[in-house]
matplotlib code that plots the C-alpha trace (Angstrom):
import matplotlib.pyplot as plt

x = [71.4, 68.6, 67.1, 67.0, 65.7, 62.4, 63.7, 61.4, 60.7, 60.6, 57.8, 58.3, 60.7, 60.7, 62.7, 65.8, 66.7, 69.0, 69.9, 71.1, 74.2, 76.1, 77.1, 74.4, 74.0, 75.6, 72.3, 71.3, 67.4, 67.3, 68.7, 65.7, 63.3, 64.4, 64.7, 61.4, 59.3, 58.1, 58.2, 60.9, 62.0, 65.5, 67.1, 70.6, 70.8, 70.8, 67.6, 65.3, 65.6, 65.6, 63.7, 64.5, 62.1, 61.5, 60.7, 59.8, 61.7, 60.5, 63.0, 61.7, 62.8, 63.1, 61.6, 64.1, 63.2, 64.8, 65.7, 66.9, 68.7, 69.7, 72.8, 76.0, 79.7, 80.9, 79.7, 80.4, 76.8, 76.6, 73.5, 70.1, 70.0, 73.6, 72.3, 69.6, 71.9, 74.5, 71.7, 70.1, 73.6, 74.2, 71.0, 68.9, 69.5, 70.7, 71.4, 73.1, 74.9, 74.8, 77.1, 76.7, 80.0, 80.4, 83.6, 84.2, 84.5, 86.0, 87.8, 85.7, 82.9, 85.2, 86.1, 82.6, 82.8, 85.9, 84.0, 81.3, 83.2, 84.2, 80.5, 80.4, 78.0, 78.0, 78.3, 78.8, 79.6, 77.4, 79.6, 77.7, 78.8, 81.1, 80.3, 82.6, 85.8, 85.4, 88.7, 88.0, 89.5, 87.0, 88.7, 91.7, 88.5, 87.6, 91.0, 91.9, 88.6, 87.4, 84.0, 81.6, 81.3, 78.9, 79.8, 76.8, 75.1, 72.9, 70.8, 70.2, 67.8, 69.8, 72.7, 70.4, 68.7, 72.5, 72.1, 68.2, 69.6, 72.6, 69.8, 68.3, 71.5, 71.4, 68.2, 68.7, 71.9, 71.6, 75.1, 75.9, 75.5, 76.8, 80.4, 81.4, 83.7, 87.3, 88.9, 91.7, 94.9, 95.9, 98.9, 98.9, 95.4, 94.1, 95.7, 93.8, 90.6, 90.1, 91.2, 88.1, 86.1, 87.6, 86.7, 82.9, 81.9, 83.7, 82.9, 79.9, 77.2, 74.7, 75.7, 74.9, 77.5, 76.8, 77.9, 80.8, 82.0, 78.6, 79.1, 82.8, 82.0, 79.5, 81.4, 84.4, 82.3, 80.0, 76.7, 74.3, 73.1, 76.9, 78.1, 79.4, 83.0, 82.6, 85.4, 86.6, 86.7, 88.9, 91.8, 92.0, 93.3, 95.0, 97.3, 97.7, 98.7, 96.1, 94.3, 90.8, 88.3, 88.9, 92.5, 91.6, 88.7, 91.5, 94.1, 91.5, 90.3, 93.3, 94.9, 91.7, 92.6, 96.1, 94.5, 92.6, 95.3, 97.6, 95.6, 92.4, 93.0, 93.0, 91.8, 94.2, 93.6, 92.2, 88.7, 87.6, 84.5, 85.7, 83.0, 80.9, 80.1, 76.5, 77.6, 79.5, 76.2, 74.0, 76.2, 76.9, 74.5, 74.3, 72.9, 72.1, 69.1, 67.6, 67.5, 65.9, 63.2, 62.7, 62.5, 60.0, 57.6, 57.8, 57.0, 54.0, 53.1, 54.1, 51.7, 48.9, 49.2, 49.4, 47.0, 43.9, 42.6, 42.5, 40.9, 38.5, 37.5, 37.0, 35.5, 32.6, 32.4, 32.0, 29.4, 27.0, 27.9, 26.3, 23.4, 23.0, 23.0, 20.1, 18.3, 18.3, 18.1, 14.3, 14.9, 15.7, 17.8, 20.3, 21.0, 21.8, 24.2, 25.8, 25.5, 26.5, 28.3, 30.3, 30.4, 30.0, 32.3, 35.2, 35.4, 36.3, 39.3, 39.8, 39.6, 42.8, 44.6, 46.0, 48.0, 48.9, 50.0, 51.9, 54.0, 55.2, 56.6, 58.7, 59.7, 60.7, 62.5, 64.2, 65.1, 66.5, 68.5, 70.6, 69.5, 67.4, 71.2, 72.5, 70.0, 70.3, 74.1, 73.7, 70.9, 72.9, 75.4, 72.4, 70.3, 73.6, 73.2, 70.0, 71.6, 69.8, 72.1, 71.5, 70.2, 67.1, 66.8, 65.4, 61.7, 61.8, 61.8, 59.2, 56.8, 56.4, 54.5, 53.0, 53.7, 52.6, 55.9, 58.1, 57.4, 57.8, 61.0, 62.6, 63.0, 66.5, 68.0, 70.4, 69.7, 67.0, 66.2, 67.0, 64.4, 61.6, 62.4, 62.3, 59.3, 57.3, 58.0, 57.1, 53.1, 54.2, 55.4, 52.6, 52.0, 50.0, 46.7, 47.0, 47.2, 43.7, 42.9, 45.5, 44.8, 40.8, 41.3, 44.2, 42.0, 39.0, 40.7, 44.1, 43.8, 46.8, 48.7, 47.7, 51.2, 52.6, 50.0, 50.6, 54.2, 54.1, 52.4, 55.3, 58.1, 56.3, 55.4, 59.5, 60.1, 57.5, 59.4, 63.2, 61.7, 60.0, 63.7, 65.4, 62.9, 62.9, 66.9, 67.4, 64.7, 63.0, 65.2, 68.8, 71.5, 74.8, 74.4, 76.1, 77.8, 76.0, 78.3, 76.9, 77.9, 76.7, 76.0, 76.9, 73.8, 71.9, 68.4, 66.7, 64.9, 61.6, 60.8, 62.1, 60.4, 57.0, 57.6, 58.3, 55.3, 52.5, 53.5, 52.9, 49.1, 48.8, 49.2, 47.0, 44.2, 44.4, 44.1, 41.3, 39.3, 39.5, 39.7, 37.8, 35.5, 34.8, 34.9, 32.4, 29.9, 30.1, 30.1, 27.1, 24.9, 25.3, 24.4, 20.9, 20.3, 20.1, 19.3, 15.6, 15.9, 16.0, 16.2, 16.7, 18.9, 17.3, 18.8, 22.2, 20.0, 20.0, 22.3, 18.9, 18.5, 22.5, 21.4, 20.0, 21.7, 24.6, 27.2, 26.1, 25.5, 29.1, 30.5, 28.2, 29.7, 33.5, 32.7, 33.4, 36.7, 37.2, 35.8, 38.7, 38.7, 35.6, 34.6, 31.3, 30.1, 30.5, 34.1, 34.9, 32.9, 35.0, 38.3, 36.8, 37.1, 40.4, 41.5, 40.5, 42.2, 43.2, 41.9, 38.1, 38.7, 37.6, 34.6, 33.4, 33.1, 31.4, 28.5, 28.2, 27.7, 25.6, 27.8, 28.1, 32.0, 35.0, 34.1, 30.9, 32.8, 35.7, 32.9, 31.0, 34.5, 35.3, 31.7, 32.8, 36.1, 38.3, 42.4, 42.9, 40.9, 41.3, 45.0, 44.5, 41.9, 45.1, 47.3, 45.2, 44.9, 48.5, 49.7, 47.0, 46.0, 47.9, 45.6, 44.9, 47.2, 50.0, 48.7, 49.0, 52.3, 53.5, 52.2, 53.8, 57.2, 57.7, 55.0, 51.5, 52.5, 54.3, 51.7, 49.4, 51.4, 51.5, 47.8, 48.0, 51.1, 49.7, 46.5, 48.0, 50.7, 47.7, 45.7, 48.1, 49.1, 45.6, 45.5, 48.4, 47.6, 44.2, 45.9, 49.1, 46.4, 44.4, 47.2, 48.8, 45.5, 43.1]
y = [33.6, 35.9, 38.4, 42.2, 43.1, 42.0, 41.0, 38.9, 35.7, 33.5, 30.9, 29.2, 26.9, 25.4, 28.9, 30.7, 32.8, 36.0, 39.1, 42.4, 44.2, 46.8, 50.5, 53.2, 54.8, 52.0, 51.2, 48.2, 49.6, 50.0, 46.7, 45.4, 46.7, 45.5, 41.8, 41.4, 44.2, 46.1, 49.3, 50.8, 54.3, 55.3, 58.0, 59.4, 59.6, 57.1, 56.9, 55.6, 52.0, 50.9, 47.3, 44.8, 44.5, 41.2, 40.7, 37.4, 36.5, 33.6, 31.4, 28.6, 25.8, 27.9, 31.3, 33.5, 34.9, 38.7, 40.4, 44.0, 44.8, 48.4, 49.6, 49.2, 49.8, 47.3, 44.2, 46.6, 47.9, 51.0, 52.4, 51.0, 50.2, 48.4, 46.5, 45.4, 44.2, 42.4, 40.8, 39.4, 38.2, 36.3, 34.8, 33.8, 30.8, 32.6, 30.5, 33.8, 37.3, 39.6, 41.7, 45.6, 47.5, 50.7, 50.4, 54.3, 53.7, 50.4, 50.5, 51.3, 49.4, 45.8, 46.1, 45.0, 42.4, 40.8, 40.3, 38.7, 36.5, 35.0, 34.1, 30.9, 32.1, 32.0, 35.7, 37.2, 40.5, 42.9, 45.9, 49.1, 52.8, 50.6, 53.6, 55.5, 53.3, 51.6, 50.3, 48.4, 44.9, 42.5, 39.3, 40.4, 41.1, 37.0, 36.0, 37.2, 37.3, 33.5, 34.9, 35.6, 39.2, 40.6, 44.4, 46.3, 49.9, 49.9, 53.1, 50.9, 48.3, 45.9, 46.4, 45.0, 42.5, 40.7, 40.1, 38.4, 36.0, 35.0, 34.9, 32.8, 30.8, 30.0, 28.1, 26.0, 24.9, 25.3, 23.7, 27.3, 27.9, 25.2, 26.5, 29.1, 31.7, 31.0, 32.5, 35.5, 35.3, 37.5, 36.3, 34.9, 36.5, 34.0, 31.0, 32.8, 33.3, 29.6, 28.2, 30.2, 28.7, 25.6, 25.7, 27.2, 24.3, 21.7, 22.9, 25.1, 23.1, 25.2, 27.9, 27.6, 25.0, 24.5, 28.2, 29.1, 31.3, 33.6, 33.5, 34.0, 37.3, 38.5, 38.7, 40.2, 42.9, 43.4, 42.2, 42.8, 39.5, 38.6, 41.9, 40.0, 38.2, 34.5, 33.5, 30.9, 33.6, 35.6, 32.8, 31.5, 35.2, 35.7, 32.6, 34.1, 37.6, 39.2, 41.2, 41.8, 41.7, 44.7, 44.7, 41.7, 43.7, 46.3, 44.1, 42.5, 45.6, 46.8, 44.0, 43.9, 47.3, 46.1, 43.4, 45.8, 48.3, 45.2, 43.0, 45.1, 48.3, 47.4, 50.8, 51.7, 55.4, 56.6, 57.6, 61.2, 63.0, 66.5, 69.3, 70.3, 74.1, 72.9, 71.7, 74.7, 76.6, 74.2, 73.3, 77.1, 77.8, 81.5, 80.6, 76.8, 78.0, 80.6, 78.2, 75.2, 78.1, 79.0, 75.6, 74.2, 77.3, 76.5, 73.2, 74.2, 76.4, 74.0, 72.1, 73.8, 74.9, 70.8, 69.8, 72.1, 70.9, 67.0, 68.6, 70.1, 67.1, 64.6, 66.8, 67.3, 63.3, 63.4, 65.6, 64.1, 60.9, 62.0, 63.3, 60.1, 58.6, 60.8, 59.9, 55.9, 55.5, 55.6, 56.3, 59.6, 58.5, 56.2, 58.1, 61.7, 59.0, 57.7, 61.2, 63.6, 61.3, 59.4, 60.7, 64.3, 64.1, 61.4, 63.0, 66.4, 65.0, 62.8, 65.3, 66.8, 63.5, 65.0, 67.6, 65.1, 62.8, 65.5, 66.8, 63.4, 63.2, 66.0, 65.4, 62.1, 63.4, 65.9, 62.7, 60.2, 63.2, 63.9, 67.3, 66.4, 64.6, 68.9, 70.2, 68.1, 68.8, 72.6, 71.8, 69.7, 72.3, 75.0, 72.0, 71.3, 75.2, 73.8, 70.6, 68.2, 66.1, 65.2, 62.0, 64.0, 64.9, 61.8, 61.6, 65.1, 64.7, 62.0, 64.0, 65.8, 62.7, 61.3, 62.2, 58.6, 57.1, 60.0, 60.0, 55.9, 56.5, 58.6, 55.2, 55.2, 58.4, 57.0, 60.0, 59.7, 63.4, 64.2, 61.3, 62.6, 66.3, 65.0, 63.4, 65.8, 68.3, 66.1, 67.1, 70.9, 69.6, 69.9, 66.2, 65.4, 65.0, 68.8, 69.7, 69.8, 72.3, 74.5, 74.2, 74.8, 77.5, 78.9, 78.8, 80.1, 83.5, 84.3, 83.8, 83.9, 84.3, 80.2, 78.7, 81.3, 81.2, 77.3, 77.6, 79.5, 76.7, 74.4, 77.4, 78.4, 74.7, 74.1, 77.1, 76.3, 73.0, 74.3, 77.3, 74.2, 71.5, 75.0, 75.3, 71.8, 70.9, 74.3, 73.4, 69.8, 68.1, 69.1, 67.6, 67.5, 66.8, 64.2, 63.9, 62.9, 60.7, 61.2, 60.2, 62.6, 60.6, 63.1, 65.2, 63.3, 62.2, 60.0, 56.5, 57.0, 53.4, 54.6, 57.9, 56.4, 52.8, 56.0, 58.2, 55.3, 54.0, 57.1, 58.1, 54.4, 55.1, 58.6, 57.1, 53.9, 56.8, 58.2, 55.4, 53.9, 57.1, 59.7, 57.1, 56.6, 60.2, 61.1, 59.3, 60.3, 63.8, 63.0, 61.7, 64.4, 66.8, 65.0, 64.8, 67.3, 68.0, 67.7, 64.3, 63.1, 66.3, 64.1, 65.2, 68.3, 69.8, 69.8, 72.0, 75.1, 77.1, 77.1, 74.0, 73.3, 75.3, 72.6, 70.0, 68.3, 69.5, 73.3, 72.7, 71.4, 74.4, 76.7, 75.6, 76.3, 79.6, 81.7, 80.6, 81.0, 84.7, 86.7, 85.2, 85.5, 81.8, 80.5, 77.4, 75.3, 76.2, 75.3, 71.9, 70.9, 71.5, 69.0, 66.2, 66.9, 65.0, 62.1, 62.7, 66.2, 65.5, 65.5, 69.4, 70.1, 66.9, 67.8, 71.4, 70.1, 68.2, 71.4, 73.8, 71.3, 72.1, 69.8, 69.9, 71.6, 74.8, 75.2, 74.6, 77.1, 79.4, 78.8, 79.3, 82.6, 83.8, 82.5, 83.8, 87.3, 86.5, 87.6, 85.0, 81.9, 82.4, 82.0, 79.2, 77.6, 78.2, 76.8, 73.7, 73.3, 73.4, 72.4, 69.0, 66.0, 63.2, 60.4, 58.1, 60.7, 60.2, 57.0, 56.9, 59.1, 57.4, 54.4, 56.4, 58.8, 57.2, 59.2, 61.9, 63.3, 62.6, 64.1, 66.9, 67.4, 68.2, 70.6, 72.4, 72.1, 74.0, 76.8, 77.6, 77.3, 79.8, 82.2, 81.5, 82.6, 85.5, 86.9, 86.3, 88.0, 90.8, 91.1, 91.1, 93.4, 96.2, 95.8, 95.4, 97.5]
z = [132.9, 133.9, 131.8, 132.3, 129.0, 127.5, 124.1, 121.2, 121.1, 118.0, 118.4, 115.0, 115.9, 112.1, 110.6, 111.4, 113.4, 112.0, 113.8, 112.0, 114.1, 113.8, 114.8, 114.9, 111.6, 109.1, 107.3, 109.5, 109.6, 105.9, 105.6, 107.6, 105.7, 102.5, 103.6, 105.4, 103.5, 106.7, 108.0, 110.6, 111.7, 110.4, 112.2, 112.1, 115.9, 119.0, 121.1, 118.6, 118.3, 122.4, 122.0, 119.3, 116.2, 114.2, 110.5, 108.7, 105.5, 103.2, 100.9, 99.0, 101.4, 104.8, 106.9, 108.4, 111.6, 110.9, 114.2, 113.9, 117.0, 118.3, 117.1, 119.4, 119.6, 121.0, 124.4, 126.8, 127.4, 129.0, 127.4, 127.4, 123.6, 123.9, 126.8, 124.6, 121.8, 124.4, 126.2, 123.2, 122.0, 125.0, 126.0, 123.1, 120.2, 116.8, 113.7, 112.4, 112.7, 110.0, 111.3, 109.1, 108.8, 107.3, 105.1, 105.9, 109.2, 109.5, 112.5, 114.7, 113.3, 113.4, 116.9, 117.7, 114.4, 116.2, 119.8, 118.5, 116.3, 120.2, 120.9, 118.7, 116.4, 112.7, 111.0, 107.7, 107.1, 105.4, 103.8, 102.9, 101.9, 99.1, 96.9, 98.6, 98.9, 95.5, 95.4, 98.5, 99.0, 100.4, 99.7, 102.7, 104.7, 103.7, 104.3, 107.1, 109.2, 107.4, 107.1, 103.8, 103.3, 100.8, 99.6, 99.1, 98.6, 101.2, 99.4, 96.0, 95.3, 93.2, 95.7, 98.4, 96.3, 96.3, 100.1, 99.2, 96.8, 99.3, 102.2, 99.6, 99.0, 103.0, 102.8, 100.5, 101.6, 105.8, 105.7, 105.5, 109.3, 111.2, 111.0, 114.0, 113.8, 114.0, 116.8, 116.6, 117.4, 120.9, 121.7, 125.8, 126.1, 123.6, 126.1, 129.0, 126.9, 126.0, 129.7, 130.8, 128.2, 129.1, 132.7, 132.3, 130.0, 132.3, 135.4, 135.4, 133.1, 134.8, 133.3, 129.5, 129.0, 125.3, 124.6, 127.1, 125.5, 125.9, 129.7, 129.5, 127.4, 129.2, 132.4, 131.1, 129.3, 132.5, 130.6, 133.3, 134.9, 134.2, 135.7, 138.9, 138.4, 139.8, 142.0, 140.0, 137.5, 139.7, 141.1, 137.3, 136.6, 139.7, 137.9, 134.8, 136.9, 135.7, 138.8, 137.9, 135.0, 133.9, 133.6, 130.7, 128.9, 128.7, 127.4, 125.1, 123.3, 123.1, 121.2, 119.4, 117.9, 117.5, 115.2, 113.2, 112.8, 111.6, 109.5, 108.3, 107.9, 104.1, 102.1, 100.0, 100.8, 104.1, 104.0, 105.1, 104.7, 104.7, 106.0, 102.3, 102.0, 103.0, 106.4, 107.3, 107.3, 108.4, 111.5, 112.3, 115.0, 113.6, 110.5, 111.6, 113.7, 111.4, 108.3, 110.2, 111.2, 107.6, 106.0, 108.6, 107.8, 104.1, 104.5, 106.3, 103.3, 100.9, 102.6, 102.8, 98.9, 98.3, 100.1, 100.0, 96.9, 98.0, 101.5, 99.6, 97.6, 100.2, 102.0, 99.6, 99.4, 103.2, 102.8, 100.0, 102.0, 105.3, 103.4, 101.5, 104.9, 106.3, 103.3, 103.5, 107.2, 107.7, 111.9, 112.8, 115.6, 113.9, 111.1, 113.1, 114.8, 111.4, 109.5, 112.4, 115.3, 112.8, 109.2, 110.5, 113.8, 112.6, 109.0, 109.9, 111.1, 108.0, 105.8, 107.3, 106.5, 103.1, 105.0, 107.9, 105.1, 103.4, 106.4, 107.3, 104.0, 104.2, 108.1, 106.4, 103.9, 106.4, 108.7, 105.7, 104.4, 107.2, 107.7, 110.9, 112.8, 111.9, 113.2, 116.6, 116.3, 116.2, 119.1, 121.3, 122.3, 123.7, 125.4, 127.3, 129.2, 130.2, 131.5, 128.9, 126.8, 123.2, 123.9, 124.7, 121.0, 120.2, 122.1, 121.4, 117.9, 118.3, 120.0, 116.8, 115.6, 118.4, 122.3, 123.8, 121.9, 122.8, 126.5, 126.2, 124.9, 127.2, 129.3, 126.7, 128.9, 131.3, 133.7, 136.3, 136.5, 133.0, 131.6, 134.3, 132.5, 129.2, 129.4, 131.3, 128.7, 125.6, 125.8, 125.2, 121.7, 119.1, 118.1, 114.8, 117.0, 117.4, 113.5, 112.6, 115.5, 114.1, 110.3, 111.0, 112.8, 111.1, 107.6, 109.2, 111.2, 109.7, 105.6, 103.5, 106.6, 108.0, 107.2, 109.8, 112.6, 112.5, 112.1, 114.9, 117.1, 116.3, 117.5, 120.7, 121.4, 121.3, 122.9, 126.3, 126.2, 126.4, 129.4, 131.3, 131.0, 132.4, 135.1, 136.0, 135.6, 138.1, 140.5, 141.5, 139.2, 139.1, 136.9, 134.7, 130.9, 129.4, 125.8, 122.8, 120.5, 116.7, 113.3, 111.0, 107.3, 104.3, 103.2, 100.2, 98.4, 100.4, 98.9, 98.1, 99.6, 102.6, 102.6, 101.7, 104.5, 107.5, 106.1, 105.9, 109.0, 110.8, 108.8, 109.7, 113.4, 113.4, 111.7, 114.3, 116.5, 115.3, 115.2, 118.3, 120.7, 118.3, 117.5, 121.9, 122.0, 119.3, 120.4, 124.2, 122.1, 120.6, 123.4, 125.1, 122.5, 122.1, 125.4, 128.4, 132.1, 131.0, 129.2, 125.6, 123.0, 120.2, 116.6, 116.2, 119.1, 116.3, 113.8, 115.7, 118.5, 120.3, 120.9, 121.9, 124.8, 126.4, 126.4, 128.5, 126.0, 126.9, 130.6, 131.0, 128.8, 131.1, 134.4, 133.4, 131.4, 134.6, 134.2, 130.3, 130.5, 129.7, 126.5, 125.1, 124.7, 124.8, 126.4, 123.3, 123.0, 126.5, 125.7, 123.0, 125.0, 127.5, 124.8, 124.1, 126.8, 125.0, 121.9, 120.8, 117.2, 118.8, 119.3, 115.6, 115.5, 118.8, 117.1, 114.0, 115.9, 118.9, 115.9, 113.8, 110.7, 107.8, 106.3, 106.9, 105.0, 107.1, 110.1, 109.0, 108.6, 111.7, 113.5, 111.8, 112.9, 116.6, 116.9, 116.5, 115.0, 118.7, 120.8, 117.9, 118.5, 121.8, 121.9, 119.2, 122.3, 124.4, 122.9, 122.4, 126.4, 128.2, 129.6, 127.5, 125.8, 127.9, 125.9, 126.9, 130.5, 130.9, 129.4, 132.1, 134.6, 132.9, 132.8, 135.7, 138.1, 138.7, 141.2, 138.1, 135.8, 137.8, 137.8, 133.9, 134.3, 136.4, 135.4, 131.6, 132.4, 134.4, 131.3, 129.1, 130.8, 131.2, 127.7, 126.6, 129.2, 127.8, 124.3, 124.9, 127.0, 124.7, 121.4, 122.5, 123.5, 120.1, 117.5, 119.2]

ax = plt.figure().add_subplot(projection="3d")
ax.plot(x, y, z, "-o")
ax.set_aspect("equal")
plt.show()
């Protein structure tokens, strides 16, 4: 069969070979994580998972290759993440299914349980969300189904340590696997199913012969590469008076339903979540809106107040650190480059790591909750008047952390014009790179008032992007929304594993960052501020603003200033928004090493010296529209091809100078 999907490959051919399915939203990803001890995003809508992510689980006798797959309803892949699943179903070697059902929603999560049960493969069922239906009857689900299923509560530790000991159980008797799924009962369809088997393994040996059934189910589900019925396909149908593929998918689901309705709908009571009190305000879009406004500014506060005093500290270690430095390194040279280029420009952004650290716990916390899925509900219904589906809610949302991920991402949305839109306007969403600028600038202009200004950035940063989809979806790239199908879990306390696995993996990522494009940056940042039209300057020209005059760093800033007038920016200022193309966390080093300061608080200090509320707010608006980082770039051009890309630049400097303009204009009128 040939491959439309790049999906993983297992190399060590000595382990196993597992893969976790299952519906969106059962638990699957926490699962994941508790077997192989890594890290992966949990979210309560589709969109995030679109490529399959492998994990490595040791027993004493054998390694389990894990392989989390996207979530799925069912063979039938219409959307990029099912495709992902179906493909991997039907193309690679797996020793084992653990196939994730959500006991509250049974019905619809065993309809894809029951097709996959025809591949050949062997499968256990994982139950989770037990808690709920305690009274639940696994042992009919054994019976009836001839599979092992494990009840657990996917939330709890000792719940999920049951599935490592039977994991465990599996390798040391690999007996375990060798027995496939018995096949259900459909009446005539289950004659015509196994003559098609029958004929593609006799026949067609080309075709996968060992697993006919694969190929069989992959053209009746229209697995792409499978999509087109074979002839032979067609006349064995025409005999059984059945007219075309899809007249048999038809017939099959349907009598898989009939099987679930008649055998396995066990519960003795049906399960319904009924809307809490909570919900009904939280999914109102009157009051909806306004709260998710309100808790995203406290946790900015609550941020700050957390975080200051670590800031503080570290930054003083920074400090005595660079000077200890300049004191040990005999030439001049090497230690301005050590105390100023890296100690002085890398650790101003470092020492903002307590606050970056601190929101990601709480926009974890939001995510593993549930809250986030209500406030994409109450969302969903105004992006559709701008022709953007709730699919889009998902790179959104990611841009919040990083924009080179979100705009990669968007490769999910099924609609040409609507991805293009979506990824276009990610780089007006204030990614994590962009925090520093705000807090520094915010502590050094506006006061007690800081957890507002930078609230603010995140509001008007959301707000640019909705304008710009409205723009686009009216103008160069029309289209119809499409409907977002999600499963809302009940509101609840999120594991602290789970908080902590999401939050270190993305500090992990921004540091990673910092190192490898701050650390470029810095140093270009550097040679240029010891060196100028004339020649070599040498460290000194950091110790004073007389001598930044004449270097490279100033002569750059000098040519552009024209153009930054109406703001009220000098040189320097315009400089360090030149490195932000690199990484927009070199904003606040590249200002450290221009004005020669030594720590954050000298920096805040310099920058309140430099700047009116009026003009910082702008210079904060500024750097959250204009050009995106070149990682952003290149995943645009990666995305949406580089006449778009292109484009981002362009249109991203024009909104941020008349961003600034107005600010300046707009500031002036009301303060005076």
């Amino acid at each position: 069969m040939k491959s439309c999907c790049e999906n993983p490959k297992v190399t060590d051919s000595k382990g196993k070979t597992v893969v976790l399915v299952g519906n969106p939203n059962v638990g699957k990803t926490l699962i994941f994580n508790h077997l192989t001890g890594t890290s992966q995003r949990v979210a309560n809508f589709p969109g995030v998972t679109v490529t399959s992510v492998i994990g490595e689980m040791h027993s004493e006798v054998e390694n389990f290759h894990i392989i989390d797959l996207p979530g799925s309803y069912g063979l039938a892949s219409t959307k990029k993440e099912e495709q992902v699943t179906s493909k991997y179903l039907l193309e690679n070697h797996i020793d084992l299914i653990i196939n994730i059902v959500d006991v509250t929603r049974i019905e619809r999560n065993l309809l894809l349980t029951i097709q996959m049960m025809e591949l050949g493969i062997p499968m256990m069922i994982v139950l989770t969300r037990t808690d709920k239906l305690p009274d639940f009857d696994a042992n009919i689900l054994r019976r009836v189904l001839a599979l092992p299923v494990l009840p657990i509560n996917a939330t709890e530790g000792r719940s999920l340590n049951a599935l490592t000991l039977e994991m465990e159980r599996i390798g040391r008797s690999p007996d375990r696997l060798s027995t496939s799924p018995k096949k259900i009962e459909f009446g005539e369809l289950r004659d015509v199913l196994d003559k098609l088997y029958s004929v593609q393994r006799d026949q067609h040996e080309e075709h996968n012969s060992k697993h006919p059934e694969k190929v069989v189910m992959g053209h009746i589900f229209g697995v792409p590469g499978l999509e087109n019925t074979p002839e032979w396909m067609k006349s064995l149908l025409n005999e059984e008076e059945i007219q075309t593929v899809d007249d048999l998918r038809l017939d099959l689901i349907s009598q898989m339903y009939e099987f679930i309705d008649s055998n396995l709908l066990i519960t003795p009571e049906v399960y319904q979540e009924s809307e809490s009190f909570a919900d009904k305000i939280l999914l109102n879009g009157k009051t909806g809106i306004p709260i998710f406004f309100t808790v995203m500014t406290l946790v900015f506060w609550v941020t700050f107040f957390i975080s200051t005093p670590i800031s503080d500290l570290l930054d003083s270690l920074l400090i005595n650190l660079g000077e200890w430095v300049r004191n040990i390194v005999p030439n001049e040279l090497i230690a301005s480059f050590l105390a100023d280029g890296v100690i002085g420009g890398i650790g101003f952004v470092m020492v903002f790591l307590p606050q970056i650290a601190i929101l990601f716990i709480f926009l974890a916390v939001l995510d593993h909750s549930g809250y986030m899925s209500r406030v994409i509900f109450v969302m969903d219904r105004y992006l559709n008047r701008l022709n953007i589906s709730g699919r889009s809610l998902a790179p959104m949302l990611l841009g919040f952390g990083c924009n080179v991920p979100a705009v990669l991402s968007t490769s999910n949305i099924p609609d040409e014009n609507e991805r293009i839109t979506v990824a276009l306007v990610n780089p007006f969403l204030p990614c994590s790179a962009r925090f520093p600028v705000f807090v520094v600038f915010a502590a050094a202009v506006f006061g007690k008032y800081a957890a507002i200004a930078v609230a603010s950035m995140y509001f008007l940063g959301i707000a640019i992007a909705i304008l710009m989809m409205l723009i686009l979806r009216k103008t160069a790239l029309p289209g119809e929304s499409t409907s977002l199908l999600l499963e809302l879990n009940e509101l609840s306390i999120p594991p602290l594993k789970t908080v902590l696995y999401q939050s270190f993996r993305q500090v992990r990522k921004f540091v990673e960052g910092a190192a490898t494009w701050m650390g470029l940056g810095i140093l270009l940042i550097w040679l240029l501020s010891i060196t100028g039209p004339s020649g070599y300057i040498g460290p000194s020209a950091l110790e004073s603003s007389s001598g930044i005059r004449d270097t490279w760093i100033y002569f750059l800033g000098n040519l552009l200033e024209p153009l930054f007038s109406p703001f009220h920016w000098d040189a320097r200022l315009i400089t360090a928004l030149l490195f932000g193309f690199v990484a927009k966390e070199i904003v606040v080093g590249s200002l450290g090493i221009i004005f020669g300061t030594r720590g954050s608080d000298a920096l805040i200090t310099q920058i309140g010296l430099n700047f009116t509320p009026i003009s910082a707010y702008a210079y904060m608006v500024f750097v959250l529209t204009y050009v995106p980082c070149i990682g952003t770039y290149f995943a645009l051009r990666r995305e949406v091809g580089s006449k778009w890309a292109n484009l981002s630049i362009i249109i991203g400097i024009l909104i941020a100078w008349i961003l600034a303009f107005l600010t300046t204009i707009i500031g002036g009128m009301i303060f005076g």
